[in-house]
N, C-alpha and C positions, 0 to 999 in steps of 0.2 A: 446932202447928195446921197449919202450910205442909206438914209431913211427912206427916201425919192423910191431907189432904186428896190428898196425893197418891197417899198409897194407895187410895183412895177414889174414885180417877178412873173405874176402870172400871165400877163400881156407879152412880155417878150416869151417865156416856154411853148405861149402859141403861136408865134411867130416865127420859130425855132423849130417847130415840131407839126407832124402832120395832125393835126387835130380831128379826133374822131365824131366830134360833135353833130354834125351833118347825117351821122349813119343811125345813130338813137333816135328815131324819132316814131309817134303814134301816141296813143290814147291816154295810157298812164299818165300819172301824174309825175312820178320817180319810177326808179329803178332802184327797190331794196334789194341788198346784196347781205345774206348770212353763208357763214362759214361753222360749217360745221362738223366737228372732229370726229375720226374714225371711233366706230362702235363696231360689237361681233355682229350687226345686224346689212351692214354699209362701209364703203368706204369714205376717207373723207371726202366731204361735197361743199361744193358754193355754189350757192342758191339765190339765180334770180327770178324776181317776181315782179307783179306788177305794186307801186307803192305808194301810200302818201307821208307826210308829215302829219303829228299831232299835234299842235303847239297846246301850251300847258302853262298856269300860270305858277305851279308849284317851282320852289328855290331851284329844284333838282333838275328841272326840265332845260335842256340844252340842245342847239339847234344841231340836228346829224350830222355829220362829216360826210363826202363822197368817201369812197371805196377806193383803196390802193390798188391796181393793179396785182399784187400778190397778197397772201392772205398775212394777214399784221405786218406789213409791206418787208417781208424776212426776205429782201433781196440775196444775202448772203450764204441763207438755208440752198435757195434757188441755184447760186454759182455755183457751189461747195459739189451739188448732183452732177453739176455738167461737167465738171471739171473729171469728175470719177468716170462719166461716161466716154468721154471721151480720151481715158485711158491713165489718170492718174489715180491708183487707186486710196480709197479713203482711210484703206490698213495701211498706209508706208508712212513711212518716216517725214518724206517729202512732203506728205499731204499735210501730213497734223501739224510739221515745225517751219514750212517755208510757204506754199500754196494756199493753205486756210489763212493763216496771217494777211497776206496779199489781196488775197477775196474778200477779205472782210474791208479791209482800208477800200479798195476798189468801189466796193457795195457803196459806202458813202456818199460816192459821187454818183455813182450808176444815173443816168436820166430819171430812167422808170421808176427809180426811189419819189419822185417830187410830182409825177404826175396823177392825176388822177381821172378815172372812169366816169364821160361827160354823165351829169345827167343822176346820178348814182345817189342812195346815202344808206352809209354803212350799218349794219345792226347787229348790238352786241351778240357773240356767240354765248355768254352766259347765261343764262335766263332769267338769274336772281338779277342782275346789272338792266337784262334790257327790262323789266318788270317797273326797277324802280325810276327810269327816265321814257319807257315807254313813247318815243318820238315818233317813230315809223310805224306804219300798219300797213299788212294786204290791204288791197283793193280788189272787192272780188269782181265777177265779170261784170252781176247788174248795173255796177258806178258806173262800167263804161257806154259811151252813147253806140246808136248798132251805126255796125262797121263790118264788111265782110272780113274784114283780117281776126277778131276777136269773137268768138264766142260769149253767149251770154247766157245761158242757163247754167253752163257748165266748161270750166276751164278746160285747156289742154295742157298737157305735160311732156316737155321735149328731157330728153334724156343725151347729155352728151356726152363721149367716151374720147377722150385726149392720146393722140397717135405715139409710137414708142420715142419711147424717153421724154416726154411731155409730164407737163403738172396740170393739165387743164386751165391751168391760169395764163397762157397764151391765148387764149380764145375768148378772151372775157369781153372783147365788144361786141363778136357775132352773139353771145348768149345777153350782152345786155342789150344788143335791139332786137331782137326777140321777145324779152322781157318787157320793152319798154309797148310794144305791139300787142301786150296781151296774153304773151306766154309763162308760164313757170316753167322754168330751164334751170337744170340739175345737173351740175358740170360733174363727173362723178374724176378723183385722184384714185386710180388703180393700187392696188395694194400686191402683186402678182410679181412684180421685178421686173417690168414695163417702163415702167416712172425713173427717171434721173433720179429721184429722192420721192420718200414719202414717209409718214410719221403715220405706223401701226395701233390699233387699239391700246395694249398695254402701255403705247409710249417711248417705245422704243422708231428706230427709224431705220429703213431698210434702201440700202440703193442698189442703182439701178444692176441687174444681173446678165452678164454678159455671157451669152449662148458658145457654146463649144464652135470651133472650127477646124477648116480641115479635116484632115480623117477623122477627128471625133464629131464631123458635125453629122447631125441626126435630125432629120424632120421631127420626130414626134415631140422634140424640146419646144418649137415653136409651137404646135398644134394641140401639146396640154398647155400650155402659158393661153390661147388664146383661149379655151374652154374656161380656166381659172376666169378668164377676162368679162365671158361672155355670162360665167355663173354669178359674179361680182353686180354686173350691171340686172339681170333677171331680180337679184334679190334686193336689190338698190328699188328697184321699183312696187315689189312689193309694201317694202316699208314705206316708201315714199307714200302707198297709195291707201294702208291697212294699218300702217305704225308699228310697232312690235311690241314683245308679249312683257316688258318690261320697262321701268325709267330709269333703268341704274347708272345714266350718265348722259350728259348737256345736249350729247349730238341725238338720243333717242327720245329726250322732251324737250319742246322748245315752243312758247307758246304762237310763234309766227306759223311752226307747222298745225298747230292746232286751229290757226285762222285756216290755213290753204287748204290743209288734207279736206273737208266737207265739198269744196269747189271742184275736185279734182275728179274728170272722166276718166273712170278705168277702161273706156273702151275708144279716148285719143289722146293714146300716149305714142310719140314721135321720139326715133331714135333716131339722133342726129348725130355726125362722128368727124375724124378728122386723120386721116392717113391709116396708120393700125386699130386707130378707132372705129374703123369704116368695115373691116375687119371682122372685128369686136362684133357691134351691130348686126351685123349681115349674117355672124354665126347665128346669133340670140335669138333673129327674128325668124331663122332655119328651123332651129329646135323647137321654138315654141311659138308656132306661127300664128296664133290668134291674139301675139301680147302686142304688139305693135300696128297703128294703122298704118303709117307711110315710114318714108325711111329719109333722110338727105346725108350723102356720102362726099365729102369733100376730099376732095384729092387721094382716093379711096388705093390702100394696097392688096392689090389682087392677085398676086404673082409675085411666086417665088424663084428665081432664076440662081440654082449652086450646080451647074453645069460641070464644073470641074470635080464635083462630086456624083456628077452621073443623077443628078436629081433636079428636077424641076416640074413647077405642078401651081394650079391656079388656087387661089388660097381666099377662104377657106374651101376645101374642098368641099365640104357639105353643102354649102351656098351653092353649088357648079351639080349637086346632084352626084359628088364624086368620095370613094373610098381615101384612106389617107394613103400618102405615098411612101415606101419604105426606103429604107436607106440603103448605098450604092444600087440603087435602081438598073444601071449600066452592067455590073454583071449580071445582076438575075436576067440583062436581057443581052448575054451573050456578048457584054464589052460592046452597046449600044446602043446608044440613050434612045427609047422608043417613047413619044408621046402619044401615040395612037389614040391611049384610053381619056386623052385631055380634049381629042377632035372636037368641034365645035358642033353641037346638033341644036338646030334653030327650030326643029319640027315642031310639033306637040304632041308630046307625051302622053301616057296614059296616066289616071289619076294617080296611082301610087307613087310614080315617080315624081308627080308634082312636087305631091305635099314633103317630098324631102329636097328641096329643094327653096331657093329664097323665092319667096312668090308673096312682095307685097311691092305697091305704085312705091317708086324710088326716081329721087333725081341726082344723076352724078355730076359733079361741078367740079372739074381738072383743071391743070395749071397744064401750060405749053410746057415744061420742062416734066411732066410725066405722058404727056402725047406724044412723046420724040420717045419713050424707053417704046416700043413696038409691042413685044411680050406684053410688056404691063397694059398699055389700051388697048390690046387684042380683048386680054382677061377682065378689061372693065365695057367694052362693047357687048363681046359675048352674053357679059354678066344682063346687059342692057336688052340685048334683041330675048334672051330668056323672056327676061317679065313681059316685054312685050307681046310675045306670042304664046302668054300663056294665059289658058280661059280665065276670066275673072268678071266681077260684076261694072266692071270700069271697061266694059266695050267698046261706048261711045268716045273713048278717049286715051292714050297713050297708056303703058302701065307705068313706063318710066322717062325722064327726060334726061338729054346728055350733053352738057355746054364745057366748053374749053374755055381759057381765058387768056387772051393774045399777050403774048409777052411777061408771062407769071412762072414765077419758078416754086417749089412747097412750102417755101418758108412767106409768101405770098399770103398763105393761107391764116397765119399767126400775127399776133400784136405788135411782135416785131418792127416793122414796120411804123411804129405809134414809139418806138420806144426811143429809138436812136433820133437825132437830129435829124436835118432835111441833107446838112454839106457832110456829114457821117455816112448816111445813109448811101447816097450817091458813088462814096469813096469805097464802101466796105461790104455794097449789098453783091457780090457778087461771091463773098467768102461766105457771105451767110445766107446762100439758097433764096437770094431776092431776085426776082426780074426787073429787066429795064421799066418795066409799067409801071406807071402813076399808084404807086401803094393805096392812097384814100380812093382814088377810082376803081382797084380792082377791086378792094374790098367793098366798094359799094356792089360793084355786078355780083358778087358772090352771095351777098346778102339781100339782093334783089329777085334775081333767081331764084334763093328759098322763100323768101314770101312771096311771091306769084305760084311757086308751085304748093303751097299750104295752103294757099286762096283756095282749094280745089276739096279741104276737106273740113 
């Protein structure tokens, strides 16, 4: 019976659990997922692509594993971040001799420890390792048959940026159907004090840094983090697309990047994002507006609301065409919080003031629990009627698209949902920013939405 049941483990987990299966699907053969560790060039990234198997008749060749949900499924690196972010810090006593202990026993059992990304197979981050089992290869675009979703002369490359306090590895089914459709998508792990946890070039590990409040709170702590953020991701795609000027370590050679980088169009690269990621993005694609073709902003933060601080202002202000906002705003305006300079102008502007502003086709995808904050979808409409009414070669057609999703809360937007049970889920999703909505349903409309709207380039 103990044996029975073990073979049987994977049929009950999907039976237990919202299975993502259904949302991977397209052209590819696989979904090769590499992880590849922070260099001075990038931060760290998981990279999916389009993939096949090689089988091989040498001793050494052994059939890929899928892809764990987290990278070397370090559930416990992952708890150990949240745990600080949400206010126990990682210098106390507390942490190192009572809460690490506990996380880690916990991590054992975690779900997400035992499941795995449908569709997927893993490929060594070493390159001496994957060299000598060499099982996985790109698939470039000519393998695939023509399909309006895939490109076939030349790949695209989506760029995705993980919302605050994120690893990027919440998001790992929207980037692997994506991948599985065709795309190379480059989850990028911030390295800025964004991230719950993250593990730095040298190797050391940094969490996540919590912004001053109160009287010490100050706009421009947020609005240099998000520049760090937005220069992180600019030069993330350089390398991604040029390589850099040296190989002095795994994550700047790898010979998977040596298949993709030749496929790779430097002129449709998609930055695609997820809450502060959205942010991120929308700054990058401000400052240097000829790097990105389109954009997809999921449940995107566009406003800043510290009212009791006499401050609030739609973020990033450069994206909005707007200066940064200075701290107690309220008295420089006479002990009275004036938004004037935020008024919404729909008109069309004169070229100069285009080009500093966010002016590429974007589709914004909300959850109903950021349609109900006001402020926040004023500053993500606003953000919307902009591109729309601003000149572009895309006339015949919207510059941006804006879909809400009935009954979804932010955490709607994450794997979350894939990780816990179905009777967990039900009990627990409303502490952890779930909506009432069918999880595998909304996540299909969400990843529906961005492929109908990439049909378009």
């Amino acid at each position: 019976m103990i044996t029975t049941s073990l073979f049987q483990r994977g049929a009950l987990l999907q039976r237990a659990f919202h299975s993502p299966d259904r949302l991977i699907v397209g052209n590819a053969p696989l979904v090769g997922v590499l992880d590849l560790p922070a260099t001075y060039h990038h931060p760290p990234l998981r990279l999916f692509f389009p993939a096949t198997t090689v089988p091989s008749s040498t001793p050494s060749w052994k059939k890929p594993k899928p892809a764990t949900y987290f990278r070397d499924n370090r559930v416990a690196y992952v708890l150990e971040g949240m745990a600080h972010t949400m206010g126990v810090r990682n210098t106390t006593k507390i942490f190192k001799y009572v809460i690490r202990p506990i996380l880690f026993v916990f991590s054992l059992f975690f779900p997400a420890r035992f499941l795995r990304i449908p569709h997927s197979a893993q490929v060594p981050s070493d390159p001496i390792h994957y060299e000598k089992s060499r099982s996985v290869e790109y698939v470039p675009p000519s393998s695939f048959e023509s399909t309006g979703s895939v490109p076939r002369e030349k790949q695209s490359l989506v760029l995705f940026s993980h919302g605050l306090t994120g690893t990027g590895e919440e998001n790992s089914i929207f980037c692997a159907s994506l991948a599985k459709r065709g795309y190379v998508v480059a989850c990028l792990h911030h390295c800025d004090g964004s991230s719950s946890r993250v593990t730095l070039p040298d190797g050391t590990c940094r969490f996540y840094e919590h912004m001053p409040s109160g009287d010490d709170y100050d706009p421009k702590h947020r609005m240099e983090q998000v520049h760090t953020r937005a220069r992180e991701l600019l030069r993330t795609r350089t390398w991604l697309l040029n390589g850099g000027n040296d190989s002095d370590s795994a994550g700047d050679f790898h010979p998977i990047m040596e298949q993709i980088r030749p496929h790779l169009d430097s002129k449709k690269v998609i930055a695609s994002r997820f809450s502060y990621g959205s942010t991120t993005c929308a700054l990058a694609a401000t400052l240097e507006p000829n790097t990105f073709q389109c954009a997809v902003m999921l449940d995107g933060w566009f406003h800043v609301d510290y009212t009791s601080q006499g401050v609030e202002y739609d973020f990033p202000p450069e994206a909005f065409g707007e200066d940064w906002p200075k701290k107690h705003e309220k008295d420089a305006r006479s002990q009275k919080h004036d938004t004037s300079f935020l008024k919404e102008n729909n008109g069309r502007d004169d070229q100069c003031n285009k080009k500093s502003r966010l002016n590429i086709p974007c589709v914004f995808i909300n959850s109903e629990q950021f349609y109900g904050y006001k402020k926040l979808y004023r500053a993500t409409s606003r953000l919307a009627d902009q591109l729309n009414n601003s000149l572009c070669d895309y006339a015949e057609k919207p510059r941006s698209e804006l879909h809400v999703i009935a009954n979804t809360k932010h955490q709607n937007f994450c794997d979350v949902v894939f990780w816990l049970p179905k009777l967990a889920r039900r009990r627990v999703g409303r502490c952890l920013a779930l909506g009432s909505a069918n999880g595998l349903e909304a996540q299909e409309q969400i990843i529906n939405f961005t492929v109908e709207f990439l049909k378009n380039f």
